[in-house]
N, C-alpha and C positions, 0 to 999 in steps of 0.2 A: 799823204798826211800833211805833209811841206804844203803845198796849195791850201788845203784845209784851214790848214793856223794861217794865213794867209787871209784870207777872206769870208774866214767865217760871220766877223763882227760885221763885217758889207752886207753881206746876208742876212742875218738878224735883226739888223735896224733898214731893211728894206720896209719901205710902208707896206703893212700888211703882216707878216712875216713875227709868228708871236712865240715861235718855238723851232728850234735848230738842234739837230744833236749828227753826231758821226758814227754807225755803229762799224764793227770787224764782225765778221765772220768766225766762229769760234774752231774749224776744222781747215777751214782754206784764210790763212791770215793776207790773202794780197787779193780776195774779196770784202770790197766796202758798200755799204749804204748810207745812204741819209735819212732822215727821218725830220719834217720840215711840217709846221702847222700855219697857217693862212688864213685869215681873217673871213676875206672870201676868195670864190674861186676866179673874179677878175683881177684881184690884186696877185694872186700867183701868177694869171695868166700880165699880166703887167709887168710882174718879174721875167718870166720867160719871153718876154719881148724886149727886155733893158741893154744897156751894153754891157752893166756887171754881168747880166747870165750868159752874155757873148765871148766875155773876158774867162770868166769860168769854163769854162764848155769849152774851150778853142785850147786852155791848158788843160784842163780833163781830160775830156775824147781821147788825144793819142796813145793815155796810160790804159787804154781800154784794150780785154785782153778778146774778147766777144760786144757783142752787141747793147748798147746798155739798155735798162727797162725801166721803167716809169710809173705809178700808180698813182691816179688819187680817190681818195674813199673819204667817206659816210663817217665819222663816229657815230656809234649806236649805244651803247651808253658808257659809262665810263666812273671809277670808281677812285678816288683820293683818301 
């Protein structure tokens, strides 16, 4: 969570990059996610080539207790 508050704001003013949030886990509290929305999918992939997601990732990874996973998806529709 230390890293998190750390770099979140790097994150979010990443071009592209229009929504950030950090969820917990509601049964295993030292499981996290992110939850990241992207303008398109080269600007994310832009992000995952930058030195912040290097700088990220290199403090991440080692708090990893298993293998981390990834998804990205479709909105299909969506209600406000």
């Amino acid at each position: 969570m230390d890293n998190f508050e750390t770099v979140k704001d790097k994150i979010r003013n990443f071009p592209g990059c229009s929504y950030l949030e950090l969820w917990r886990d509601k049964r295993d509290s030292s499981i996290f996610f992110t939850h990241s929305r992207w303008e398109t999918e080269g600007q994310l992939e832009d992000y995952r080539n930058s030195s912040l997601f290097k700088e990220v990732w290199a403090t991440t990874k080692p708090l990893f207790r298993s293998k981390a996973q990834a998804w990205s998806v479709d909105v299909i529709d969506e209600l406000r």
